[in-house]
NUNUVEX-215336 format. One record per residue: residue in three letters; chain; x, y, z of N, C-alpha, C, CB in turn. Coordinates in steps of 0.1 Angstrom, whole numbers, padded with zeros to 4 digits. Glycine has a CB too. Layout:
TIMI code unit  n_c1  n_c2  n_c3 ca_c1 ca_c2 ca_c3  c_c1  c_c2  c_c3 cb_c1 cb_c2 cb_c3
TIMI  ALA    A     X     Y     Z     X     Y     Z     X     Y     Z     X     Y     Z
...
***
This chain:
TIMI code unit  n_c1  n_c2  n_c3 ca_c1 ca_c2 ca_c3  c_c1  c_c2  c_c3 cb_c1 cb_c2 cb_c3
TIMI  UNK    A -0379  0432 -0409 -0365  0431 -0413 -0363  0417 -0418 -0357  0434 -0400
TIMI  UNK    A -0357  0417 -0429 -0354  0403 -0434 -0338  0394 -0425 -0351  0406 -0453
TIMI  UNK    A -0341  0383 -0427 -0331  0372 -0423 -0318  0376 -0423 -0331  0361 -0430
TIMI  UNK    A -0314  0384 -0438 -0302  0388 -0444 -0298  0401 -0436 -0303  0390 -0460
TIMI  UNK    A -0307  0409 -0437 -0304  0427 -0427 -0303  0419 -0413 -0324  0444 -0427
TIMI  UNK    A -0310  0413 -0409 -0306  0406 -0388 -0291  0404 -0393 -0317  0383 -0380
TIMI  UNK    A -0289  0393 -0396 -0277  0386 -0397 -0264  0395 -0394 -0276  0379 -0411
TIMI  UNK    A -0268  0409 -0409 -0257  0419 -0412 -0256  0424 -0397 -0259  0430 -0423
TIMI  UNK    A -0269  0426 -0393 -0267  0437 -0381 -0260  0430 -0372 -0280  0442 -0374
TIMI  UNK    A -0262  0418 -0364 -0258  0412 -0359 -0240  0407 -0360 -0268  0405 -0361
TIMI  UNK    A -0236  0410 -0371 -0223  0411 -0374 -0213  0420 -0371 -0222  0411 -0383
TIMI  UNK    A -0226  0436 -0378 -0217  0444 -0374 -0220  0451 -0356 -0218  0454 -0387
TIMI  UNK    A -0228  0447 -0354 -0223  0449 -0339 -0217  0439 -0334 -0233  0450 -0329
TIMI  UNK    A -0214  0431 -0338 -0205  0422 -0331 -0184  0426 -0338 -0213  0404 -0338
TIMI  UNK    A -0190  0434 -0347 -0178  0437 -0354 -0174  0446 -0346 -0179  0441 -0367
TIMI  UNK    A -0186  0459 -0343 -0181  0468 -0333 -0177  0463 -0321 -0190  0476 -0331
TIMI  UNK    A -0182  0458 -0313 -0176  0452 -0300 -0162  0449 -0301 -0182  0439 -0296
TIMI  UNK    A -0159  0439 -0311 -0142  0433 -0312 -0137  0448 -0318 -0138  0414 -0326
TIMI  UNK    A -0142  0460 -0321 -0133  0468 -0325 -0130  0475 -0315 -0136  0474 -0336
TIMI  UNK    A -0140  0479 -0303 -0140  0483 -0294 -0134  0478 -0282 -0147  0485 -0294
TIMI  UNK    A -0130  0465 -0279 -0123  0458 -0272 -0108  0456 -0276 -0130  0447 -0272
TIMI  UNK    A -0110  0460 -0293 -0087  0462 -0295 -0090  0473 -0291 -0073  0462 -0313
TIMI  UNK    A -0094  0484 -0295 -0088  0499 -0294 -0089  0498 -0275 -0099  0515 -0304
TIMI  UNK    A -0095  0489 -0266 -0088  0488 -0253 -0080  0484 -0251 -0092  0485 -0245
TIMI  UNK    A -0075  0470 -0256 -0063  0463 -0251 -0052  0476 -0258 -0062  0445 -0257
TIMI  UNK    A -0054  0481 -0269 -0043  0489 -0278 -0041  0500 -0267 -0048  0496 -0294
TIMI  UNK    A -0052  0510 -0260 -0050  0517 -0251 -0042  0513 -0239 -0061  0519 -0248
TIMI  UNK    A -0043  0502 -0237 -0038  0496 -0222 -0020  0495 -0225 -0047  0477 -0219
TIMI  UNK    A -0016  0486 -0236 -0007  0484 -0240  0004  0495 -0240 -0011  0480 -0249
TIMI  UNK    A -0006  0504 -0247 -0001  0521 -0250 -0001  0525 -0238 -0012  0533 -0260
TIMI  UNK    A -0008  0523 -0224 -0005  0530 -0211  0013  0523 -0207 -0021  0525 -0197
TIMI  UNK    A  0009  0508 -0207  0019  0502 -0199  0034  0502 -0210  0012  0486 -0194
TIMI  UNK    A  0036  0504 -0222  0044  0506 -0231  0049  0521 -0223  0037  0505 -0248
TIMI  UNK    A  0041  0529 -0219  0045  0544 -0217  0052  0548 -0204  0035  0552 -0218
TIMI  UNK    A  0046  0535 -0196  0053  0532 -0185  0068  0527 -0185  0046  0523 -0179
TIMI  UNK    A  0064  0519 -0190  0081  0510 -0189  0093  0522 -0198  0081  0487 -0203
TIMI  UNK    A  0087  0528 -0211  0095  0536 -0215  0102  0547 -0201  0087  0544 -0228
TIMI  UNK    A  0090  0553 -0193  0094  0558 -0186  0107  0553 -0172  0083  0561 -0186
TIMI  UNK    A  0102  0542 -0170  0112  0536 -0164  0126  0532 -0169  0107  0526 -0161
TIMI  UNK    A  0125  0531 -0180  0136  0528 -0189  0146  0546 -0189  0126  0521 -0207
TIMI  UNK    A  0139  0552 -0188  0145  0564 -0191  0152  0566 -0178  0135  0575 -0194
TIMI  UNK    A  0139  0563 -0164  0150  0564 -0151  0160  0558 -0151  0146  0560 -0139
TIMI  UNK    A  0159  0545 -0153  0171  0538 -0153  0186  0542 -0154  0169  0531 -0163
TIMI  UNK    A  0182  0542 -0170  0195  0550 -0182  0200  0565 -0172  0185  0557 -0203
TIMI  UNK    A  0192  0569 -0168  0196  0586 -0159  0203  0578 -0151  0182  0600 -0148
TIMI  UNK    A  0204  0572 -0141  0203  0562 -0129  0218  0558 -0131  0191  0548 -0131
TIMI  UNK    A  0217  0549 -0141  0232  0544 -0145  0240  0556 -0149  0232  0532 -0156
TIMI  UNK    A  0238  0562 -0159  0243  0577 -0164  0252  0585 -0153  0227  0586 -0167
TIMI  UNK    A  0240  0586 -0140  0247  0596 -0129  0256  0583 -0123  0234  0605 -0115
TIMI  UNK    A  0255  0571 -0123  0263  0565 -0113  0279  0565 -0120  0256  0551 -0109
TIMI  UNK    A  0274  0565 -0138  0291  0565 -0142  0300  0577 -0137  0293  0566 -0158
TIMI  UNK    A  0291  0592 -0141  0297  0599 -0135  0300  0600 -0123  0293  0605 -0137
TIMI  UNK    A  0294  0595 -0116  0299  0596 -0099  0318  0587 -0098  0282  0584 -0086
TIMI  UNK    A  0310  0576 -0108  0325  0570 -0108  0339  0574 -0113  0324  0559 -0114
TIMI  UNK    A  0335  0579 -0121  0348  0590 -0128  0349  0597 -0119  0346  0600 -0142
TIMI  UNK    A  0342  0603 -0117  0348  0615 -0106  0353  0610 -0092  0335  0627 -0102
TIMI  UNK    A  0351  0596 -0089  0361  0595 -0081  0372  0587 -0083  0356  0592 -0073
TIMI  UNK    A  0370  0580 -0097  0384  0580 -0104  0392  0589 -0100  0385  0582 -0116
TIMI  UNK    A  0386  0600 -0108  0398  0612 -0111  0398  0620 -0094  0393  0625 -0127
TIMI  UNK    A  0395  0618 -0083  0399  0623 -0071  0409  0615 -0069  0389  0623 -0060
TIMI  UNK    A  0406  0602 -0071  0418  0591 -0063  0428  0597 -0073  0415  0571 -0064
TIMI  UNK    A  0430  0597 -0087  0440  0601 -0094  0443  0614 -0086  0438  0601 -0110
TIMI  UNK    A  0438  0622 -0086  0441  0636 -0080  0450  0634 -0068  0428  0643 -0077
TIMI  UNK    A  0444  0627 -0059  0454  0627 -0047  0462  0615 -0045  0448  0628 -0034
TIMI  UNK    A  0462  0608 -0058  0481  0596 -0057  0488  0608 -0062  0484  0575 -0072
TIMI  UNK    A  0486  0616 -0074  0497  0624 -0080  0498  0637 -0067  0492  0631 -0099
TIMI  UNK    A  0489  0639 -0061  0494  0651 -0051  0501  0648 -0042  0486  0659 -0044
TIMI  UNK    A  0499  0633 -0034  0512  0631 -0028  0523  0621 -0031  0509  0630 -0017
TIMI  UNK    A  0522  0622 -0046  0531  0619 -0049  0546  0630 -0055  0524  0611 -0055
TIMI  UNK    A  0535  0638 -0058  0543  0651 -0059  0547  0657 -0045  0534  0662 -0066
TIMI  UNK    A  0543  0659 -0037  0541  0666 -0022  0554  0655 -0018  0521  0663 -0012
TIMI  UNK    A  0558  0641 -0021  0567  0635 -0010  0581  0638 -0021  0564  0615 -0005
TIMI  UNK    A  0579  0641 -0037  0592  0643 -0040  0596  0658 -0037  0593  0639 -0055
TIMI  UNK    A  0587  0668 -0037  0591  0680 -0031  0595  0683 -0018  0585  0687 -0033
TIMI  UNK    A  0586  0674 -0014  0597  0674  0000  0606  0665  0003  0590  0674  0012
TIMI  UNK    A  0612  0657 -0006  0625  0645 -0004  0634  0654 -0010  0625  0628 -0013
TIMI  UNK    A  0632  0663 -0020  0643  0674 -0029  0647  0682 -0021  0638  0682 -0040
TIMI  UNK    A  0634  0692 -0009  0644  0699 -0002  0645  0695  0011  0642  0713 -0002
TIMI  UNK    A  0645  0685  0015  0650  0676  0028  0661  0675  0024  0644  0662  0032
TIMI  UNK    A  0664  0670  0011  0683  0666  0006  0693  0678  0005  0685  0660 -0012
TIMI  UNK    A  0687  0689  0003  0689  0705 -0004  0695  0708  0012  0670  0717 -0010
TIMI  UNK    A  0686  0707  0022  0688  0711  0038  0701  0704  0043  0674  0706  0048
TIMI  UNK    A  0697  0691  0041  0708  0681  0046  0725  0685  0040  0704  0664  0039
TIMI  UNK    A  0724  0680  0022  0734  0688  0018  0740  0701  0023  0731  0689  0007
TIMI  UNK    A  0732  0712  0031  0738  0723  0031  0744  0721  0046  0729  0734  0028
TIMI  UNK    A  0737  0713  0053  0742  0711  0070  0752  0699  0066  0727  0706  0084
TIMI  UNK    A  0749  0689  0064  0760  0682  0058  0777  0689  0052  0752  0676  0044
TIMI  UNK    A  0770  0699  0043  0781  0708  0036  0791  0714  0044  0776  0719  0029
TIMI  UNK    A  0786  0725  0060  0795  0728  0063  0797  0717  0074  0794  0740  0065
TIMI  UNK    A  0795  0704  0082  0803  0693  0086  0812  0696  0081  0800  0680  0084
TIMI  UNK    A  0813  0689  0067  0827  0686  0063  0835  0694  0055  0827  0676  0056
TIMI  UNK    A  0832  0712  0057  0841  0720  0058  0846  0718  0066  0839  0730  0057
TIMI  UNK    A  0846  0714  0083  0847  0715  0091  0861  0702  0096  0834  0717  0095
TIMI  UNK    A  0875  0706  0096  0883  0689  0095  0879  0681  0110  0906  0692  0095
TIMI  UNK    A  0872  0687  0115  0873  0679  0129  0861  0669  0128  0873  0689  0145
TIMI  UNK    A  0851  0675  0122  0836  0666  0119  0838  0662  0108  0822  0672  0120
TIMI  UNK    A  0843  0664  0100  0846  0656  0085  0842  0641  0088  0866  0656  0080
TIMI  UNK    A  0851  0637  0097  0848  0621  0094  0833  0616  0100  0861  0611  0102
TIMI  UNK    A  0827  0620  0111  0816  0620  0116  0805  0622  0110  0817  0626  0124
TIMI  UNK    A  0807  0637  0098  0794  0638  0089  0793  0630  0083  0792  0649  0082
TIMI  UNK    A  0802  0626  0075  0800  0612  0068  0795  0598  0068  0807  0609  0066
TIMI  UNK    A  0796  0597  0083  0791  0582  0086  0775  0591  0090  0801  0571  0103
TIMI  UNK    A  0774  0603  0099  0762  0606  0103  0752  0610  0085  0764  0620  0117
TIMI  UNK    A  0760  0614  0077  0749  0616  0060  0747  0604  0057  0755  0623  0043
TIMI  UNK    A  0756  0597  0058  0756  0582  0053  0743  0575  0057  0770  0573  0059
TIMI  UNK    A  0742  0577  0073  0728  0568  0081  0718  0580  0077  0728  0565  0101
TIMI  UNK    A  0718  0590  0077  0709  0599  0073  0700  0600  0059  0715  0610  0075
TIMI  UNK    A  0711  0596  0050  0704  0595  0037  0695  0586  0036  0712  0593  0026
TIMI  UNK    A  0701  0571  0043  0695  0557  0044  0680  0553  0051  0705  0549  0051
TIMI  UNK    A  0680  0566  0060  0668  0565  0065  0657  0575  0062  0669  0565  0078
TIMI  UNK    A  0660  0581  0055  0653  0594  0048  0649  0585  0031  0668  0610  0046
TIMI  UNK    A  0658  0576  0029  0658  0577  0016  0649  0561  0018  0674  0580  0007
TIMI  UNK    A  0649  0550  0027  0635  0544  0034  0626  0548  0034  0634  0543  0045
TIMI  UNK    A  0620  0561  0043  0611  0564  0045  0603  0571  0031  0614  0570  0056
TIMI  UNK    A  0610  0577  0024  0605  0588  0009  0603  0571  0006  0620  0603 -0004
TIMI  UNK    A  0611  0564  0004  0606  0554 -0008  0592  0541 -0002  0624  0544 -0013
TIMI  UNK    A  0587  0545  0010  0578  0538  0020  0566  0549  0019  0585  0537  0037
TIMI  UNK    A  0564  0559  0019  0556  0572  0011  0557  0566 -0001  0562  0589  0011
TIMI  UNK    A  0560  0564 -0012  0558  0563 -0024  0553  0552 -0028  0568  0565 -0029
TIMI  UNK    A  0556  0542 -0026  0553  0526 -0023  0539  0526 -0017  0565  0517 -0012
TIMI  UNK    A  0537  0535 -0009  0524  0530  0002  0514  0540 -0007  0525  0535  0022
TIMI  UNK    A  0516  0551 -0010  0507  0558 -0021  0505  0552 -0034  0513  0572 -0024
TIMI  UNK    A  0514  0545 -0040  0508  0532 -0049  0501  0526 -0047  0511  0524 -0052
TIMI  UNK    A  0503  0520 -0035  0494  0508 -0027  0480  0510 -0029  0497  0506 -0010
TIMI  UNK    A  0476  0523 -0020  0467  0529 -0014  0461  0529 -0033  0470  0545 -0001
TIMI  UNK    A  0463  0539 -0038  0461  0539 -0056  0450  0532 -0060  0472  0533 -0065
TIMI  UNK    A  0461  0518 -0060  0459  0509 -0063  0443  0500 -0054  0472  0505 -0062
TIMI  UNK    A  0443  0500 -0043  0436  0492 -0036  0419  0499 -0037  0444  0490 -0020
TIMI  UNK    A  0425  0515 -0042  0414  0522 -0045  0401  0521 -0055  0419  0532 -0048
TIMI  UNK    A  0412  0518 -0065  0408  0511 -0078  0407  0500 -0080  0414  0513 -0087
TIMI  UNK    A  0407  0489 -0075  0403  0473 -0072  0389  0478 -0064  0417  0463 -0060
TIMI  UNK    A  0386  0486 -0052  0375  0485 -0044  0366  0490 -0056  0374  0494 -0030
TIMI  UNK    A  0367  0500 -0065  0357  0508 -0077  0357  0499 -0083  0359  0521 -0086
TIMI  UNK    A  0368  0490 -0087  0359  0478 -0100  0352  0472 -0091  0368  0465 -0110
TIMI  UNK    A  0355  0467 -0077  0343  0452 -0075  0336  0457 -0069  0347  0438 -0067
TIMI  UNK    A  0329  0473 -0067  0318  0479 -0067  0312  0478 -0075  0318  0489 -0066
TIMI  UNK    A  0314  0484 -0087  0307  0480 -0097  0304  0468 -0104  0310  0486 -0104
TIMI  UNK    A  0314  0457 -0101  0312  0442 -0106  0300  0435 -0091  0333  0432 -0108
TIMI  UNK    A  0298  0441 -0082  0288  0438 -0074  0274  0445 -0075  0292  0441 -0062
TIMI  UNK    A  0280  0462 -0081  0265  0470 -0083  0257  0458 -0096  0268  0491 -0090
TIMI  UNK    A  0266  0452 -0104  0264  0449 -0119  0257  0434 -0115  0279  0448 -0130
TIMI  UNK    A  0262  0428 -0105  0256  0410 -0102  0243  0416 -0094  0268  0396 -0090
TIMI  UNK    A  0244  0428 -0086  0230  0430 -0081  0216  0433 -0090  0232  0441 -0072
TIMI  UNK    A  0219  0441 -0101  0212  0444 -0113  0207  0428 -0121  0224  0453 -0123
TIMI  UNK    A  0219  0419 -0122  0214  0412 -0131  0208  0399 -0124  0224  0410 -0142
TIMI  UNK    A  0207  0401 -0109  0206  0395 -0101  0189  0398 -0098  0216  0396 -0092
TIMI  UNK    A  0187  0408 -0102  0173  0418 -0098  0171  0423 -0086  0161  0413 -0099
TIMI  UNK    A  0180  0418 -0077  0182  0423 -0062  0179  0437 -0064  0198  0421 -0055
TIMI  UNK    A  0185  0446 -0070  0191  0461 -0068  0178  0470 -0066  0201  0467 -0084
TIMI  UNK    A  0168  0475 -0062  0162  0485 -0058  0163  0500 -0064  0165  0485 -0048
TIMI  UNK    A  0159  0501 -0071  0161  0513 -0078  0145  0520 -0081  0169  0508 -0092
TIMI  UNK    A  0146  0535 -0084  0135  0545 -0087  0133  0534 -0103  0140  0567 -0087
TIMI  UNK    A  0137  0530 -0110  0134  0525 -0120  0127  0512 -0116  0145  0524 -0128
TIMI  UNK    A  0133  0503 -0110  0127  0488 -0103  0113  0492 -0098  0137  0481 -0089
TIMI  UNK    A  0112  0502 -0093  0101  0506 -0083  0091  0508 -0095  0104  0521 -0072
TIMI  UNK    A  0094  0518 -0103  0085  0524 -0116  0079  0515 -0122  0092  0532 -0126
TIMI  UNK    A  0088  0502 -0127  0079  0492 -0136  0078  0477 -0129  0087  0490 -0152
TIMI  UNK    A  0080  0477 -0113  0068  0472 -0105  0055  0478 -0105  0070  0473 -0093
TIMI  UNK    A  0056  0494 -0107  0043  0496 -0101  0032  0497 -0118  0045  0515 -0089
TIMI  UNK    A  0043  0499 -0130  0034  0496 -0139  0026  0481 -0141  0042  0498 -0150
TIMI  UNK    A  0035  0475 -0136  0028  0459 -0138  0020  0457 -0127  0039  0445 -0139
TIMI  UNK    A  0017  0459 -0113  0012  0464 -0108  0000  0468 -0112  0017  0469 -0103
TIMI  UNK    A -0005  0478 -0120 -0015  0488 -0121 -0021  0476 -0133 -0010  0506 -0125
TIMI  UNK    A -0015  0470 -0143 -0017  0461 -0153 -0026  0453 -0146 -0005  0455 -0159
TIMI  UNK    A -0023  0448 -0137 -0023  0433 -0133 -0038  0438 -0122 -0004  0426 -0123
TIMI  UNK    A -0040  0447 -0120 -0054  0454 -0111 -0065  0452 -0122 -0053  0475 -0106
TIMI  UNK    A -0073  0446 -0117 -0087  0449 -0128 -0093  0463 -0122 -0101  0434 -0128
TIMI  UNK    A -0096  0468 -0135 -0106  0482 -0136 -0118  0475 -0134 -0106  0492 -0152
TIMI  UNK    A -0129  0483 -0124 -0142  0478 -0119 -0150  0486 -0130 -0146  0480 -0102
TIMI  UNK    A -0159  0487 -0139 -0168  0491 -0149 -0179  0498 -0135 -0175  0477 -0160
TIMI  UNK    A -0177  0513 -0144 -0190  0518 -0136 -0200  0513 -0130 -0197  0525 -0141
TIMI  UNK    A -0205  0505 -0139 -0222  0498 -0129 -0218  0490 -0121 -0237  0488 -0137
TIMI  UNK    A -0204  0483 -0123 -0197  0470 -0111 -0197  0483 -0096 -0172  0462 -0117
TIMI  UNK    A -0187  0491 -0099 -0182  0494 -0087 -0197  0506 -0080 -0164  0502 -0090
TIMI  UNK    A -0207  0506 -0088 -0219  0513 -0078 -0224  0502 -0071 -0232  0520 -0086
TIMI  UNK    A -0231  0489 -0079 -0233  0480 -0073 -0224  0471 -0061 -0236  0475 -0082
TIMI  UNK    A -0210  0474 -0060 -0202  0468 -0053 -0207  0480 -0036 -0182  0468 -0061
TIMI  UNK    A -0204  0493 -0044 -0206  0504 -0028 -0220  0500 -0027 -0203  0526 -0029
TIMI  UNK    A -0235  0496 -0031 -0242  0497 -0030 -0245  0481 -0017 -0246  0501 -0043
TIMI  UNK    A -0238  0474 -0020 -0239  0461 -0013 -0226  0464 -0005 -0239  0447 -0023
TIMI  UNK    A -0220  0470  0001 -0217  0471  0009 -0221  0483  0024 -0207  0471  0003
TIMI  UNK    A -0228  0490  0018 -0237  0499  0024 -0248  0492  0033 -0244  0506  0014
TIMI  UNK    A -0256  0481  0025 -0264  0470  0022 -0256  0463  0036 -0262  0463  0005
TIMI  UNK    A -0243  0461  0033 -0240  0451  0044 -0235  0462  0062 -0223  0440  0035
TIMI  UNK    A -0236  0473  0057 -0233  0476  0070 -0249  0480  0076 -0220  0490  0071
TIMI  UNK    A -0255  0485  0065 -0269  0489  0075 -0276  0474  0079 -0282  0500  0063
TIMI  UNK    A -0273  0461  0074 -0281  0453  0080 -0270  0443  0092 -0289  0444  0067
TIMI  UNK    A -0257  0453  0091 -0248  0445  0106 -0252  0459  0121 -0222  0444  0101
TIMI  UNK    A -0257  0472  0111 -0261  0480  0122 -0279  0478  0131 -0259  0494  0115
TIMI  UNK    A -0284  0465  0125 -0298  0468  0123 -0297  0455  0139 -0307  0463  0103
***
């Protein structure tokens, strides 16, 4: 074999090696690229279900300020309906005439307190509902960008970088590794 054919050969196995050493790192890349996509996908589900969870308890809390808010004017309409009618015959009546009047008078005033203390306090409540969901989520959101937060996603591309970060033992490594350790128990049993 001449100087020139060594040399080539010598190249192109050396060519093959570096080609065979990207198409591993490319493989590896391509594992852990397939990972994080995957994680990436939990995620997005993750946040996805948590918006929905949050609407939907939006719209409960909306659901029950408007039901009792409805529920205290239907019943302030026929509490007044009742009153007016017992009220009504009082003051058919000339002898309680003047009495129903002072007694509707305190009656409306404390009826019409209390309906407007229901109404006021079912705002309140509303309200304090929807302050706790934003700084839920302005806490779920500092825990995220905080990296605190724990998630099936967090978990997923720990364990990809994890598996990255493990060296693979090459067949003849890991015979020779069980082979010397065999090695080391039969000569601690001896």
């Amino acid at each position: 074999m001449s100087l020139t054919s060594t040399v080539l050969l010598v190249l192109a196995v050396g060519l093959l090696g570096f080609a065979w050493r990207l198409s591993q790192q490319i493989a590896e890349r391509r594992a852990r690229l397939i990972s994080l996509q995957r994680a990436l996908v939990d995620l997005l589900a993750e946040r996805r279900t948590a918006a929905i969870k949050r609407a939907a308890l939006l719209e409960q809390q909306e659901l029950v300020e408007k039901t009792v808010k409805t529920g205290a004017e239907t019943a302030e309409t026929v509490h007044k309906a009742v009153a007016d009618v017992a009220f009504g015959v009082m003051d058919a009546i000339p002898v309680t005439e003047e009495v129903s009047k002072l007694a509707r008078g305190l009656h409306d005033g404390i009826a019409g307190s209390i309906y407007s203390t229901v109404r006021t306090s079912n705002t309140q409540i509303g309200g304090l509902a929807r302050e706790f969901l934003k700084l839920k989520d302005e806490y779920d959101a500092s825990r995220r960008s905080k990296g605190e937060a724990e998630s099936d996603g967090d978990r997923a591309q720990d364990t990809a970088k994890h598996q990255q970060k493990t060296p693979k033992a090459k067949p003849d490594e890991a015979k020779e590794q069980k082979q010397d350790q065999q090695q080391g128990k039969n000569s601690s049993d001896q």
